[in-house]
FIZA-230413 format. One record per residue (C-alpha): residue in three letters; x, y, z. Coordinates in nm, 4 decimals. Example, Ala and Ser with C-alpha at 12.3 -4.5 7.8 and 13.67 -1.06 7.14 Angstrom:
<atoms>
atom aa: ALA&u: 1.2300&v: -0.4500&w: 0.7800
atom aa: SER&u: 1.3670&v: -0.1060&w: 0.7140
</atoms>
This chain:
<atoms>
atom aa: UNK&u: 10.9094&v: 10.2434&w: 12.6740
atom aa: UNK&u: 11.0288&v: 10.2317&w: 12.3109
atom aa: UNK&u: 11.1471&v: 10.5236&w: 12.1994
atom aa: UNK&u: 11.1078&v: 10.6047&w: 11.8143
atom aa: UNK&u: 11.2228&v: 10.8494&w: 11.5358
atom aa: UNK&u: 11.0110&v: 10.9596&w: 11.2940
atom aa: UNK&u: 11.1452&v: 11.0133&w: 10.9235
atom aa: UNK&u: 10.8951&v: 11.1849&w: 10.6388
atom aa: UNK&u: 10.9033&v: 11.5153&w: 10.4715
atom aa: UNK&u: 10.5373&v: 11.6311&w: 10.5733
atom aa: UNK&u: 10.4934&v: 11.7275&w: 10.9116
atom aa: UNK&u: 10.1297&v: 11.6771&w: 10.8919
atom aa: UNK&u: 10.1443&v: 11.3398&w: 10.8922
atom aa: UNK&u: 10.4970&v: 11.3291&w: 11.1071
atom aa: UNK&u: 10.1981&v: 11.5067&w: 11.3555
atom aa: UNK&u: 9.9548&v: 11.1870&w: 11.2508
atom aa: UNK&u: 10.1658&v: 10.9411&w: 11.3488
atom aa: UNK&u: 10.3053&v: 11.0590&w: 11.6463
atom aa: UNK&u: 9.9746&v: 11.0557&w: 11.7730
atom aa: UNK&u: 9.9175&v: 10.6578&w: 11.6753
atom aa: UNK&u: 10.2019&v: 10.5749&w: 11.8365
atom aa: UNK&u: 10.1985&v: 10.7734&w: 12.1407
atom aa: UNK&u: 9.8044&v: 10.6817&w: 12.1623
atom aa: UNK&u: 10.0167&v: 10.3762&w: 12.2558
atom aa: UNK&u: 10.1752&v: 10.3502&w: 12.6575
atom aa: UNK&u: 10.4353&v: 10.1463&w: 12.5549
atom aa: UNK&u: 10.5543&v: 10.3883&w: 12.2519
atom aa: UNK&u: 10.7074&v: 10.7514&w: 12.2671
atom aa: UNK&u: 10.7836&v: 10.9729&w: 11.9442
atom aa: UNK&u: 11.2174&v: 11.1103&w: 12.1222
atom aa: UNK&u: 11.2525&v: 11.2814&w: 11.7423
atom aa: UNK&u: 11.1229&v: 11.3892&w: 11.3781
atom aa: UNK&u: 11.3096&v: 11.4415&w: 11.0468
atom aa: UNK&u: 11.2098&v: 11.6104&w: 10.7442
atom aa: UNK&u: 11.4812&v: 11.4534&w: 10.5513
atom aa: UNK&u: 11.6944&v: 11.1804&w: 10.5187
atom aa: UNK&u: 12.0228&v: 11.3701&w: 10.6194
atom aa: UNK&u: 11.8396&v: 11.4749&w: 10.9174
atom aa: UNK&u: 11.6883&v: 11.1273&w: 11.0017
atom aa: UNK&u: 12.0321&v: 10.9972&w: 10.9628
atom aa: UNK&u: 12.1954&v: 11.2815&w: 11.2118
atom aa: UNK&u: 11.9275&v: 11.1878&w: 11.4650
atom aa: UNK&u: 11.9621&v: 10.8065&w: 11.4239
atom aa: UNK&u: 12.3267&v: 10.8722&w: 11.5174
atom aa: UNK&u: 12.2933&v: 11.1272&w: 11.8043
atom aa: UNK&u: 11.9475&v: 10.9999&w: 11.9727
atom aa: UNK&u: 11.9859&v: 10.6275&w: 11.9499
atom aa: UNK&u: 11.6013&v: 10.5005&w: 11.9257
atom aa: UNK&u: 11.5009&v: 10.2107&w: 11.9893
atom aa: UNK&u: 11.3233&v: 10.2202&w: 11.6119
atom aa: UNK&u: 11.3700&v: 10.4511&w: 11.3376
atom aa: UNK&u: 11.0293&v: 10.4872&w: 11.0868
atom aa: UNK&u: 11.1213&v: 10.6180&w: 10.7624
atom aa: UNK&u: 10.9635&v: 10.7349&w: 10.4791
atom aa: UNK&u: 11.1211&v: 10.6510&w: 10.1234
atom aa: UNK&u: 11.0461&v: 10.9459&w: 9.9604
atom aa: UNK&u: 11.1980&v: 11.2287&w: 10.1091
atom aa: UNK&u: 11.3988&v: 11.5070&w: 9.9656
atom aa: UNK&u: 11.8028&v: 11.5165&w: 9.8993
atom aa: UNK&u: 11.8796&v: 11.1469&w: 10.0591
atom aa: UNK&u: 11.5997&v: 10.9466&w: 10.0361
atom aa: UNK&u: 11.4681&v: 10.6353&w: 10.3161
atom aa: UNK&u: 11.6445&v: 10.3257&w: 10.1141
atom aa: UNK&u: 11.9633&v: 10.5255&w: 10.1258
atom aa: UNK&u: 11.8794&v: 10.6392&w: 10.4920
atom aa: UNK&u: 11.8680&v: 10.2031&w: 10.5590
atom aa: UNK&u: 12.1683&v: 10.1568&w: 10.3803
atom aa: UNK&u: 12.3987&v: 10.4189&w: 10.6182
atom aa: UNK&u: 12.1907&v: 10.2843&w: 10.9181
atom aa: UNK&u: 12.2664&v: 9.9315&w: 10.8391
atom aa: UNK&u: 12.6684&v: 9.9901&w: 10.8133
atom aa: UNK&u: 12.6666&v: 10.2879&w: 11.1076
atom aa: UNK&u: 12.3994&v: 10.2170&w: 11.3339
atom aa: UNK&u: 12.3051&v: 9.8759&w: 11.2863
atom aa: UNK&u: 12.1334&v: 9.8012&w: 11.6617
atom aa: UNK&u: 11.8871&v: 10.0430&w: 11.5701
atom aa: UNK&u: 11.6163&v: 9.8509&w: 11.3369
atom aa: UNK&u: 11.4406&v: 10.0432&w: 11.0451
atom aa: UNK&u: 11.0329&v: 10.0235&w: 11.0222
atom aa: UNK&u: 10.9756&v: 10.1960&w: 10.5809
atom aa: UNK&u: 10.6498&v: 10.3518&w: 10.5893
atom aa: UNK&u: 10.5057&v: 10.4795&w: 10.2671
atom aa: UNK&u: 10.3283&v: 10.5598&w: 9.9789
atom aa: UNK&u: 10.4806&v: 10.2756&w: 9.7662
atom aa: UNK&u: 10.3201&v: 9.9340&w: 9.7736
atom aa: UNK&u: 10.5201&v: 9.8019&w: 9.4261
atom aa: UNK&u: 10.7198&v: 9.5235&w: 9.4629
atom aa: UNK&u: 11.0624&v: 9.6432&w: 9.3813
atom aa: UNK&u: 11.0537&v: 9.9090&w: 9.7029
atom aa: UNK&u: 10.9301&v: 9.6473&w: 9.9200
atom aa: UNK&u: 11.2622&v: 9.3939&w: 9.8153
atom aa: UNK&u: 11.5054&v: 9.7008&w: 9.7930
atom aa: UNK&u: 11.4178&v: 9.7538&w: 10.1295
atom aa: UNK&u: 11.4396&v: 9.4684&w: 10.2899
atom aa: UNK&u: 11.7707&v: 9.4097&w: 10.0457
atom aa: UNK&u: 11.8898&v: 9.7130&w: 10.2261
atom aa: UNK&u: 11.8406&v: 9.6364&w: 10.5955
atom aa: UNK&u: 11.5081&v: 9.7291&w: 10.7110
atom aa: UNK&u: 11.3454&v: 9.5002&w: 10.9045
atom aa: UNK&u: 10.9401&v: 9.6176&w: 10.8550
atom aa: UNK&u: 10.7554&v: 9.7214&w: 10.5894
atom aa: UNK&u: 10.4469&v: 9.9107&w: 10.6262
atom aa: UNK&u: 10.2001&v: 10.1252&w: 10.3550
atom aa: UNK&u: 10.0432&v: 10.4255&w: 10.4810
atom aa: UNK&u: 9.7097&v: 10.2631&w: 10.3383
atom aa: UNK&u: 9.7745&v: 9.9989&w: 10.6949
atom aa: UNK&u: 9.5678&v: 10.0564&w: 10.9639
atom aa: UNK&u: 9.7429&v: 10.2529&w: 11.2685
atom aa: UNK&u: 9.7282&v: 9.9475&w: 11.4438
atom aa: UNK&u: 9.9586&v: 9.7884&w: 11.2072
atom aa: UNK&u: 10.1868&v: 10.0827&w: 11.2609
atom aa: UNK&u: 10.1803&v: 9.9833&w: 11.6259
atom aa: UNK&u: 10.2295&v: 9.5930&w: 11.6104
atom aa: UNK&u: 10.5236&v: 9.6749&w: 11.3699
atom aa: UNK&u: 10.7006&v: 9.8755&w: 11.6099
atom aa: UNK&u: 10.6650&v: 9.6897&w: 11.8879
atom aa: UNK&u: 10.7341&v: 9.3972&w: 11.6572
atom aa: UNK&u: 11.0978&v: 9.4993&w: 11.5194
atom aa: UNK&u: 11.1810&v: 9.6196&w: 11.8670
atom aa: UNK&u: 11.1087&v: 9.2903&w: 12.0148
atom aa: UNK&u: 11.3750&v: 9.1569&w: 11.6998
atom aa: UNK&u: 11.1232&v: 9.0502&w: 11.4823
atom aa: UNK&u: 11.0475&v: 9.1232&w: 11.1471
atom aa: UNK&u: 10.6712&v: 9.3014&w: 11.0152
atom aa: UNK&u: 10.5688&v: 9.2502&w: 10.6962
atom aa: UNK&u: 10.1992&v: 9.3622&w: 10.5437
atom aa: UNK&u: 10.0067&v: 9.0900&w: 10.3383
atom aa: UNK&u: 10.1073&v: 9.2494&w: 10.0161
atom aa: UNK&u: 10.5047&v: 9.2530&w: 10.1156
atom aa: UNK&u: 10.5345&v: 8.8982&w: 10.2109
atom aa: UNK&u: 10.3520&v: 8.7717&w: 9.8767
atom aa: UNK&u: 10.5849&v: 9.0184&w: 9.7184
atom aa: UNK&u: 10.9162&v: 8.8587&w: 9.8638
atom aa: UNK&u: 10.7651&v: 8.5209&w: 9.8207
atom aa: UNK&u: 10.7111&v: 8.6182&w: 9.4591
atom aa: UNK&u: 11.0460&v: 8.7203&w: 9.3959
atom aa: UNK&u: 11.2131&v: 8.4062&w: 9.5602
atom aa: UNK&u: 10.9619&v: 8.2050&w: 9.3370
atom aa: UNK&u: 11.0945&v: 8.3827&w: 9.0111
atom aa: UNK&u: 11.4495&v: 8.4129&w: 9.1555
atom aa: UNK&u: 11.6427&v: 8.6423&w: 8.8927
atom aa: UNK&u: 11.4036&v: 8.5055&w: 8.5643
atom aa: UNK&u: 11.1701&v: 8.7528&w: 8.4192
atom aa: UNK&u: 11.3035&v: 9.0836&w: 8.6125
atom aa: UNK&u: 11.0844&v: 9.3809&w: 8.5005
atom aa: UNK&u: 11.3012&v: 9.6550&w: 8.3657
atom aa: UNK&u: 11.3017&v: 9.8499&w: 8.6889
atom aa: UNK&u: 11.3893&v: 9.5090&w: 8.8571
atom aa: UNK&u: 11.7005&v: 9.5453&w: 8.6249
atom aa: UNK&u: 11.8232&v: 9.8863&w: 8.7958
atom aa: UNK&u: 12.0549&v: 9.9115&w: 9.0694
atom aa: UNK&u: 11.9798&v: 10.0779&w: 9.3889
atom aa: UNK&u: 12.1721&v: 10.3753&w: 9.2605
atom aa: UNK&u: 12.0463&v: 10.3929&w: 8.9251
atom aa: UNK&u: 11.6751&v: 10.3808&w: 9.0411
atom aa: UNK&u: 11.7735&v: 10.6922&w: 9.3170
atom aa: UNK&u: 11.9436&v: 10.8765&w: 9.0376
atom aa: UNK&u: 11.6004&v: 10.8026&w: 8.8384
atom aa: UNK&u: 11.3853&v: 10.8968&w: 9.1152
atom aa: UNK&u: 11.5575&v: 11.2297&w: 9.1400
atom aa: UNK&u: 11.5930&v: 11.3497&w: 8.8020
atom aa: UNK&u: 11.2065&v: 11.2575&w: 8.7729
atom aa: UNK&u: 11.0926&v: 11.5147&w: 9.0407
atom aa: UNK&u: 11.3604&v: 11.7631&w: 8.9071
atom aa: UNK&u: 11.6485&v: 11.7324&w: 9.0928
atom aa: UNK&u: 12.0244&v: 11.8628&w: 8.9667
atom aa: UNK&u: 12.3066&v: 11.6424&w: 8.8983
atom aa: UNK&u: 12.5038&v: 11.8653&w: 9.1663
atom aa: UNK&u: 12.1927&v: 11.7873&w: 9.3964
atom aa: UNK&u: 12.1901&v: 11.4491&w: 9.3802
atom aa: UNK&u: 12.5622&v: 11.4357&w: 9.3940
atom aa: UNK&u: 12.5058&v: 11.5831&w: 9.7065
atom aa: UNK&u: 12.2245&v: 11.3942&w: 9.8595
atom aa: UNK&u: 12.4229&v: 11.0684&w: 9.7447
atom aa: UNK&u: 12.7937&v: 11.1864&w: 9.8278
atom aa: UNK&u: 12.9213&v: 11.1222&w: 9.4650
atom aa: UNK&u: 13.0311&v: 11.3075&w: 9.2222
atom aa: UNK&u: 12.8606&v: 11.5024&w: 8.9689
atom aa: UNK&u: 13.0288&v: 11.2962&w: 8.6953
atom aa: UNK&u: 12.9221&v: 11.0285&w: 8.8810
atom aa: UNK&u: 12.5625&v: 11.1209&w: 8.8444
atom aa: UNK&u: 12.5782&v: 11.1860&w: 8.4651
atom aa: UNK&u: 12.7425&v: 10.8049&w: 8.4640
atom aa: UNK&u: 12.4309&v: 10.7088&w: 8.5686
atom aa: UNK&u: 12.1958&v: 10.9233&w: 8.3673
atom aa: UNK&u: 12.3553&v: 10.7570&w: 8.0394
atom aa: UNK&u: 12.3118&v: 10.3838&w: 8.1999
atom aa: UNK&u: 11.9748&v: 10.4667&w: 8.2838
atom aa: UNK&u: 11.8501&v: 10.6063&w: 7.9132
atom aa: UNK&u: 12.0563&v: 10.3410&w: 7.8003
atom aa: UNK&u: 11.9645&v: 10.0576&w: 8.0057
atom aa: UNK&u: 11.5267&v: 10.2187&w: 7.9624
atom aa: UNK&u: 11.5816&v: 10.2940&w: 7.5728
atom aa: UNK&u: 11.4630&v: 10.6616&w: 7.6749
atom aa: UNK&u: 11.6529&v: 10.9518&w: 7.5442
atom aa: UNK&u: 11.6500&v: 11.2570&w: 7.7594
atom aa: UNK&u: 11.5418&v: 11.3414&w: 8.1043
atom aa: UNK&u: 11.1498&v: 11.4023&w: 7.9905
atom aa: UNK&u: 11.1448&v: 11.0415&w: 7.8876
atom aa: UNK&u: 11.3238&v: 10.9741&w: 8.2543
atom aa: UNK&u: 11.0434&v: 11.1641&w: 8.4082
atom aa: UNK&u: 10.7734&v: 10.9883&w: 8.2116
atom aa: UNK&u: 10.8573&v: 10.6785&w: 8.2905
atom aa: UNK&u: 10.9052&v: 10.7111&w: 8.6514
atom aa: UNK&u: 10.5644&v: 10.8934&w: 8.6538
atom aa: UNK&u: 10.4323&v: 10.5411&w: 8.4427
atom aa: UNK&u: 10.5928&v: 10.3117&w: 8.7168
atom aa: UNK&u: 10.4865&v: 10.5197&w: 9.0089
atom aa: UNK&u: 10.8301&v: 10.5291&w: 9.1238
atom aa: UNK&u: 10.7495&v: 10.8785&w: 9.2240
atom aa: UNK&u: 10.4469&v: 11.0176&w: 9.3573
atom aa: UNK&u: 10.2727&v: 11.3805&w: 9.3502
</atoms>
């Protein structure tokens, strides 16, 4: 039996997906999160066999939620399921430790084969992410987009301040400092040409860095 967590803010389609995978013998659903600090906690305490997480969730969001799970937990491999099919997610994820990469456009039975997959120690991959990665390690570092050019950080900070989060939020989410955060606000308007938060929001919107 391969016991999983399930990481994403909506329970609606936490509810969804439990039901694909536990449609499956071989697969049981052992806990939910509704946000990264959460999916974290349970990583830690619950030990499953996979973790599926979500990039967008509120406070700490899935790429940071591979990044602690990759230096704390590191037996435990990380399926991202989401919205995002853009390139840069699909790279900063795998940059970040997870070892599958699914869309919620994939047919459940993707879902299942890339559970059952990583468990087994392989990796999963859609069509779209593997001509992604092979992409990038065509280009190597030539001709980087400017949300290529971000950090990790810097695009989180982004990604926050676009759907309205505070500096002492994100501070939070990210355990840094609130000075900290403003750092990064003036790289990012520096590094974009933008000038205030609006423009921040706009462009995320443009990039779909953030969805709806």
């Amino acid at each position: 039996m391969i016991k999983v967590l399930l990481a994403d803010d909506h329970s609606i389609v936490r509810e969804g997906l439990r039901k694909v995978l536990e449609d499956d013998n071989e697969i049981r659903v052992i806990a939910e999160a509704p946000d990264g600090e959460t999916a974290f906690d349970k990583a830690m305490s619950q030990h499953p066999d996979v973790a599926v997480i979500d990039i967008s969730m509120p406070g700490m969001d899935g790429l940071e939620v591979v990044t602690r799970m990759a230096a704390y937990c590191p037996e435990i491999p990380v399926l991202i399921l989401t919205m995002h099919e853009e390139e840069q997610y699909v790279i900063r994820a795998i940059e970040s430790g997870a070892m599958g990469y699914v869309t919620k456009q994939s047919a459940p039975e993707q879902l299942v084969a890339a559970v059952k997959k990583i468990n087994a120690g392989g990796r999963y991959l859609t069509e779209k992410a593997s001509e992604a990665l092979a992409l990038r390690l065509i280009r190597g570092n030539k001709d980087k987009s400017l949300t290529e050019s971000l950090s990790m950080r810097e695009l989180q900070v982004l990604r926050m301040l676009a759907t309205g989060s505070t500096n002492r939020e994100i501070a939070t989410a990210y355990n840094i400092s609130v000075k900290t955060v403003d750092t990064y606000r003036s790289r990012l308007l520096k590094k974009l040409n933008l000038r205030n938060n609006s423009d921040l929001s706009r462009y995320a919107i443009q990039n779909k860095l953030v969805e709806f």
